[in-house]
Every structure is written in structure tokens, then in C-alpha cells.
C-alpha positions as CSV (number, residue, x, y, z in Angstrom):
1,X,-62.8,-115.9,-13.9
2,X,-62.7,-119.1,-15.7
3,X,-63.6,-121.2,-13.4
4,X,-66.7,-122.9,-14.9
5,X,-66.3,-126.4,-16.2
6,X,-67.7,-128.4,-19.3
7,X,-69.7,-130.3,-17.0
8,X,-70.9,-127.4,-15.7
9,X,-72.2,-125.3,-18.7
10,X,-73.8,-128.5,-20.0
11,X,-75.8,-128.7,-16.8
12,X,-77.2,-125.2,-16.6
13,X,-78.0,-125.3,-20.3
14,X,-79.3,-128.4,-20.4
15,X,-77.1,-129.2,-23.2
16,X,-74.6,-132.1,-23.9
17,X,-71.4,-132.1,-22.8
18,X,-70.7,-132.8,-26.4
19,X,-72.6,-129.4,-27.7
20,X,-70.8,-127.6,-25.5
21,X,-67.4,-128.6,-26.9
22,X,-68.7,-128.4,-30.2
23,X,-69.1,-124.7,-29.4
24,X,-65.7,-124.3,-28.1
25,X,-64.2,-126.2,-31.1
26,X,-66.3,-124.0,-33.7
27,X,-64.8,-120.6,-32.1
28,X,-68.3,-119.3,-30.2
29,X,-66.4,-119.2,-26.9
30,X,-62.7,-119.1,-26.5
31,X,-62.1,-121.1,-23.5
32,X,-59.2,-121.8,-21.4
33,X,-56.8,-125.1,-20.3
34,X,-57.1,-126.0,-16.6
35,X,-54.4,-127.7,-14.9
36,X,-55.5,-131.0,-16.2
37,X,-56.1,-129.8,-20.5
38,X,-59.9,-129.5,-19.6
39,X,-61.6,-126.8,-20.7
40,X,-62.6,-123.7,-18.2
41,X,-65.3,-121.0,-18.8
42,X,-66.0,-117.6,-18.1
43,X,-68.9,-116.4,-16.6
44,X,-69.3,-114.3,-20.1
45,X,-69.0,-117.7,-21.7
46,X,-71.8,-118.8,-20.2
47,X,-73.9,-115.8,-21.6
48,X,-72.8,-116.2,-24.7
49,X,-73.4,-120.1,-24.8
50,X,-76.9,-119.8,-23.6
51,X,-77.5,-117.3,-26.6
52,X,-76.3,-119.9,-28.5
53,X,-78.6,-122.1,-27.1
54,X,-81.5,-120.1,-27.8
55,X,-80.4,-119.5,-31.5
56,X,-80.0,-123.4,-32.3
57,X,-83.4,-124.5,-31.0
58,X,-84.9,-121.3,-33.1
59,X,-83.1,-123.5,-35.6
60,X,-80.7,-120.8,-37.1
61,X,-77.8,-122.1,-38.9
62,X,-74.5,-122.3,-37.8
63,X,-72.8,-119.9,-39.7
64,X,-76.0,-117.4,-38.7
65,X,-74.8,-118.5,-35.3
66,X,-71.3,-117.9,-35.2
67,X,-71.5,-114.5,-36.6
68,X,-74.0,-113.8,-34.5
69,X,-71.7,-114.5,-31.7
70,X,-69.1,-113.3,-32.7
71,X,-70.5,-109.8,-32.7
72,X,-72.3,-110.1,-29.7
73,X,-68.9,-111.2,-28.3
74,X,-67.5,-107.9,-29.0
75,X,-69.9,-106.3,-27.6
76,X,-70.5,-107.8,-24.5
77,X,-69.3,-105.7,-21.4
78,X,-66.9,-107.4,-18.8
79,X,-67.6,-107.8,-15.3
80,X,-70.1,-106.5,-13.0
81,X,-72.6,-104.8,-15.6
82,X,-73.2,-107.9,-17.7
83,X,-75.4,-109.2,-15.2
84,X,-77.9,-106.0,-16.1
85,X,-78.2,-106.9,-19.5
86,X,-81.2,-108.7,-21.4
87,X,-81.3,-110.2,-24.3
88,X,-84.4,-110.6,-26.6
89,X,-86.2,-110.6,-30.3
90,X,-87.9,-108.2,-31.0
91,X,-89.5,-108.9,-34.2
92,X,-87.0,-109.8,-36.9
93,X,-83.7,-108.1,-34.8
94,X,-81.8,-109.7,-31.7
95,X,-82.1,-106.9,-29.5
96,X,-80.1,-106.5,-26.2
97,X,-80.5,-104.1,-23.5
98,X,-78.5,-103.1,-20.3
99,X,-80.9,-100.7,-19.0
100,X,-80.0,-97.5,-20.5
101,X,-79.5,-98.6,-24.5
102,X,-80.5,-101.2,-26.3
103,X,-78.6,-102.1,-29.8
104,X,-79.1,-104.9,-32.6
105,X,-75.7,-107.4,-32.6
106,X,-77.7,-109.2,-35.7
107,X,-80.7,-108.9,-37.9
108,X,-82.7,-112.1,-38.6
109,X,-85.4,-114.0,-37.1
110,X,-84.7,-115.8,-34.1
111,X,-86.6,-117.5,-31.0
112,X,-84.0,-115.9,-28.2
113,X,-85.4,-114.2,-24.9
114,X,-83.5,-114.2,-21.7
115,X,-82.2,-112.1,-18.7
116,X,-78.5,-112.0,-18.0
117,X,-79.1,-112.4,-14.4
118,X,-81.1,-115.4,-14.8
119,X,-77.7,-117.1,-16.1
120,X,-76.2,-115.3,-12.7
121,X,-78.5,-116.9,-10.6
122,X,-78.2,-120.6,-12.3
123,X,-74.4,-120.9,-11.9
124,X,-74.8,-119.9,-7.9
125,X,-75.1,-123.4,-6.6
126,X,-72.1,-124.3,-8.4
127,X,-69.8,-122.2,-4.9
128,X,-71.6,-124.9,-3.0
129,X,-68.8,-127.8,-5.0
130,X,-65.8,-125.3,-3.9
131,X,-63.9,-125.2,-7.2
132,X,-60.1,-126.6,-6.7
133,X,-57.0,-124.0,-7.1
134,X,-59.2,-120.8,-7.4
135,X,-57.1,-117.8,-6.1
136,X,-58.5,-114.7,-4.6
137,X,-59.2,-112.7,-7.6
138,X,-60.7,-115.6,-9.4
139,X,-63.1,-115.6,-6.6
140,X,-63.6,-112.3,-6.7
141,X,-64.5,-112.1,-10.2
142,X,-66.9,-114.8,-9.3
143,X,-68.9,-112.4,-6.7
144,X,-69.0,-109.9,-9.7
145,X,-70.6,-112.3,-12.0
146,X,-73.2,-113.6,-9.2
147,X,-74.4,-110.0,-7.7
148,X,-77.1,-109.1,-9.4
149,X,-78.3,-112.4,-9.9
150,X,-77.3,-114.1,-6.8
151,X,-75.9,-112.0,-4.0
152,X,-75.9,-114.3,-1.4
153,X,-73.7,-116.4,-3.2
154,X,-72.0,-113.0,-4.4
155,X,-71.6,-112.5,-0.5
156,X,-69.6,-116.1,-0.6
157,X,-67.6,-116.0,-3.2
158,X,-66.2,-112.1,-1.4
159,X,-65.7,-114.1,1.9
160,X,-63.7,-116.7,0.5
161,X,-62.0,-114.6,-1.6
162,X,-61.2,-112.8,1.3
163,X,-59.9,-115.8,3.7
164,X,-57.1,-116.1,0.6
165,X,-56.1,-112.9,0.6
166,X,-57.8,-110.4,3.6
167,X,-56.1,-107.4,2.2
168,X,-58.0,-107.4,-0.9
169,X,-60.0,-104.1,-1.0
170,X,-62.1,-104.6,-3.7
171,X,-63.5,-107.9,-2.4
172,X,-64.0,-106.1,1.2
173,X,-65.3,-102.8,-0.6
174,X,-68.0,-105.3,-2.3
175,X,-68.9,-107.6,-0.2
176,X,-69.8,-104.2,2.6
177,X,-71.7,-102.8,0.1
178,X,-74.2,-106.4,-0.5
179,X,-74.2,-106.1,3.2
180,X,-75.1,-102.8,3.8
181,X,-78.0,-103.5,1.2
182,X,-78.8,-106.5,3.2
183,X,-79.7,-103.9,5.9
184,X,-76.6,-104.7,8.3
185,X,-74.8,-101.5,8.1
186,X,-72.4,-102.7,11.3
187,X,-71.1,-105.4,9.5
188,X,-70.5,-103.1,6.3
189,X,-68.8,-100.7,8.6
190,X,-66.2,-103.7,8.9
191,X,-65.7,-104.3,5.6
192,X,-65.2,-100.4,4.9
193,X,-62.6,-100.4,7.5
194,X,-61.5,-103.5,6.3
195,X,-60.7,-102.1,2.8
196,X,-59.5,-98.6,4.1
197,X,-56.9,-100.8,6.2
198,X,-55.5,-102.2,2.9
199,X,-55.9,-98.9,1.0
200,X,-55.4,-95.7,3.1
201,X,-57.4,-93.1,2.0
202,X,-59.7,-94.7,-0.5
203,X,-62.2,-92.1,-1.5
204,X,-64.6,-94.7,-2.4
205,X,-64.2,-96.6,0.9
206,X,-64.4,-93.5,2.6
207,X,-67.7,-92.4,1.1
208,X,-69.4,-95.5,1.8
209,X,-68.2,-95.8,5.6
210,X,-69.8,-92.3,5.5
211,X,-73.2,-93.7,4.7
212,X,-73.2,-97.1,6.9
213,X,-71.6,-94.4,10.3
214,X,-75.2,-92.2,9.1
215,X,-77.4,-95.1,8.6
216,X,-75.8,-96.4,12.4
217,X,-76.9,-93.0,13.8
218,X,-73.3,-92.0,14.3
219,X,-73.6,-88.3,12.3
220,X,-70.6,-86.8,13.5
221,X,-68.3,-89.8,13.0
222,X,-70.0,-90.3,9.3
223,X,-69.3,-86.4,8.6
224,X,-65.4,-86.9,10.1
225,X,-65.6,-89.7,6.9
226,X,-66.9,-87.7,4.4
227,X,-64.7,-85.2,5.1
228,X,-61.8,-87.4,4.8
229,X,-63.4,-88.5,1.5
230,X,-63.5,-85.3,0.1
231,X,-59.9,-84.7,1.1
232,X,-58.9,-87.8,-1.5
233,X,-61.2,-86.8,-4.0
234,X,-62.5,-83.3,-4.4
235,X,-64.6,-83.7,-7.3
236,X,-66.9,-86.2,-4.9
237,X,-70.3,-84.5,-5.4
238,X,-72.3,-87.2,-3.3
239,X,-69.9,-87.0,-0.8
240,X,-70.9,-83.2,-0.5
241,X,-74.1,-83.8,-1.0
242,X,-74.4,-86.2,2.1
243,X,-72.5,-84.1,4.2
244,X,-74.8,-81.5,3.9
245,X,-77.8,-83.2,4.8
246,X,-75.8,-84.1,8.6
247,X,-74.4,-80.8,8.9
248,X,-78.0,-79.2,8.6
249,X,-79.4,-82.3,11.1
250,X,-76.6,-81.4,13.8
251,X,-77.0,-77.5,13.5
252,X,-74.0,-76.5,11.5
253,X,-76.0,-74.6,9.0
254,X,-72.7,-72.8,7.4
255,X,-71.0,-76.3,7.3
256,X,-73.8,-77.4,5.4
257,X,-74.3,-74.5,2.6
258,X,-70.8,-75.0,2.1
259,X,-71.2,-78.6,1.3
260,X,-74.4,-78.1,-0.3
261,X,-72.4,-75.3,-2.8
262,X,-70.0,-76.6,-3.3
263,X,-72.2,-79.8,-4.6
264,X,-74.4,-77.8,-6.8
265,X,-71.0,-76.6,-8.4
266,X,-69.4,-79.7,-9.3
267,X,-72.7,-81.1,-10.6
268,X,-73.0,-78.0,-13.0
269,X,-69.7,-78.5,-14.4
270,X,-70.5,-82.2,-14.8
């Protein structure tokens, strides 16, 4: 979503305007053209920038920088995880970590130690300007970028993606899981429907209308969707899983064996 002006990366860098065009013009970022020639950033940009950032004030030269960059620019996930990640020195290596690995983009000495979501929760305020000529999915990939760091703003950026296009699942699928964790399992039950409306039996949907119906009291309703889930996708362990716990709290012990076999079995083969 490149929907993050020069402007705007100077200001949460605390950079020059001039810097950050200096970047763009030396090949760190590749940025796009808005409408009007200026220059538009990606969320991912912004990661990038701030490494960059952090590797000029350790004063590492530019061509240390850039290549750098470059690597960590190819190895850089898109979307949703980046907001996990962490990246640090850990004595003479640039380290980064997303929670289950860690690798080494560059070796070399460097002052650089920062959390991904940190950048997330920076650029939230920036919904508050409402960005001109975003489209649904640019808003949407906004949300993604924000949620770890910023999910009420995440919450946002799904609503209005939403109000441009209502029959966008993902957005809906999203935004009722934030709300869910938020503890308002009613309003995720919405959503859910919302995003089963636009996509007919969408395991994934399904699955989590299961758990907002159980979390709401409603067992039987919640197994009816699991069911239906299972019926998209077969290889659903969780769904299984889940379904076994409310069949053995309503009394359908053979219902829930079933479910609870059948779970077992698809988690040995994975």
C-alpha cells in the first residue's frame, strides 16, 4: 500500500524531507509516482528507511548502507508478518528476528535496535489525515501493516476499506478477528457473516464464526459452523478439534470421539 508520503516518512523518522529523497534517489527504497509525480511509500519502506536511519547515525558509510539494504530488502517478508519482526546488533552482526528465526542480512558493526511494530504504531495517526484516492485494497493493506502495532487504527483502516467496497472478505474476515480479540464476539459474528456473504463457504470464515457462536454461548449453532467448515476443508484439524470440545459439553460423546479422531489423525500426518 503506497500510500505514505515524503512528508510523512520524514516526520516519523525525524529526518529531512531532503534525506528521505536522497534515499529514494540512491536505490534504498523503490518508491512509487502518485497522481501528482510525488513520491509514495510502502509500509515496508518505512522499515527499511528507519534501518537506514539507524545505520547513518552509527555512521556506516553509504555503500555499507546500501548493500545492507539491499539484502535486507530481499529478505523482508510482505504484509501482515513484517510487523513481528525485530531488528537489532548483536555484537558485530545486524541480526533480525520474527519470532521463530533470527538471520544476519549483514556483518559489521552497527548502532541499529528497533521493533517493527514500533514503526506500525508511529504511522497510525497518519488514518487520522484520510489519505486522498485510496481504494479498498490500499486500505486494506493499510490494516495489515498497522495490526500488530496499532489495531485500533488496524480496526479503521478495515472499516473504511469496507465502506468502499463491503463485499471485501478479507477486510471483513480481519477486521472480526481484531474484534473478537477486543472481546466483542457479537460484533465479530457480523463480520464473519459479513465475509461468508461475499464468499460462500469460506472454510476460514466458517471456523472463526465457529469460535465467536462458542464464545456467545451458542454451542449448537457454533458446532452447525464447524461442521460446515469441515465440509470446505477436510484437512481443518482445529476445526475438529473445537468441535469436539462442544460435542463432549452437550452430551454427544460419539460426535465428539469422532471429531476428536479424526483430529489426532490429521495432526499425525502433519
Amino acid at each position: 500500500m503506497w500510500g505514505y508520503r515524503t512528508r510523512d516518512v520524514a516526520r516519523l523518522l525525524g529526518v529531512s524531507e531532503a534525506r528521505v529523497r536522497g534515499w529514494a534517489r540512491a536505490g534504498l527504497v523503490e518508491p512509487r509516482r502518485g497522481r501528482r509525480g510525488e513520491l509514495r511509500f510502502r509500509f515496508q519502506d518505512l522499515v527499511l528507511l528507519r534501518a537506514a536511519a539507524g545505520l547513518t547515525a552509527a555512521r556506516v558509510g553509504p555503500g555499507r548502507v546500501r548493500r545492507a539494504l539491499a539484502r535486507l530488502r530481499r529478505q523482508l517478508p510482505a504484509g501482515h508478518e513484517l510487523a513481528s519482526m525485530s531488528i537489532a546488533a548483536d555484537g558485530r552482526q545486524v541480526v533480525v528476528s520474527d519470532g521463530r528465526s533470527r538471520w544476519q542480512p549483514e556483518s559489521g558493526q552497527v548502532l541499529l535496535d528497533f521493533e517493527v511494530r514500533d514503526v506500525a504504531s508511529r504511522a497510525a495517526p497518519l488514518l487520522r489525515r484520510e489519505p486522498a484516492g485510496l481504494d479498498a485494497e490500499s486500505w486494506y493493506q493499510w490494516g495489515c501493516d498497522l495490526e500488530d502495532g496499532a489495531p485500533e487504527q488496524a480496526r479503521e483502516a478495515y472499516r473504511r476499506a469496507l465502506r468502499l467496497d463491503p463485499g471485501h472478505a478479507h477486510a471483513r474476515l480481519n477486521l472480526g478477528r481484531l474484534l473478537h480479540e477486543a472481546g466483542d464476539a457479537a460484533a465479530a459474528e457480523a463480520e464473519y457473516r459479513g465475509a461468508l456473504a461475499a464468499r460462500p463457504g469460506d472454510a476460514t470464515a466458517l471456523f472463526n464464526l465457529g469460535v465467536a457462536l462458542g464464545d456467545q454461548g451458542r454451542s449448537e449453532e457454533a458446532l452447525e459452523a464447524y461442521e460446515r467448515a469441515l465440509e470446505s476443508d477436510p484437512g481443518l484439524a482445529d476445526a475438529h478439534h473445537n468441535a469436539a470440545a462442544l460435542c463432549e459439553r452437550i452430551g454427544r460423546r460419539a460426535a465428539a470421539i469422532r471429531h476428536l479422531r479424526a483430529c489426532r489423525r490429521l495432526e499425525g500426518e502433519g
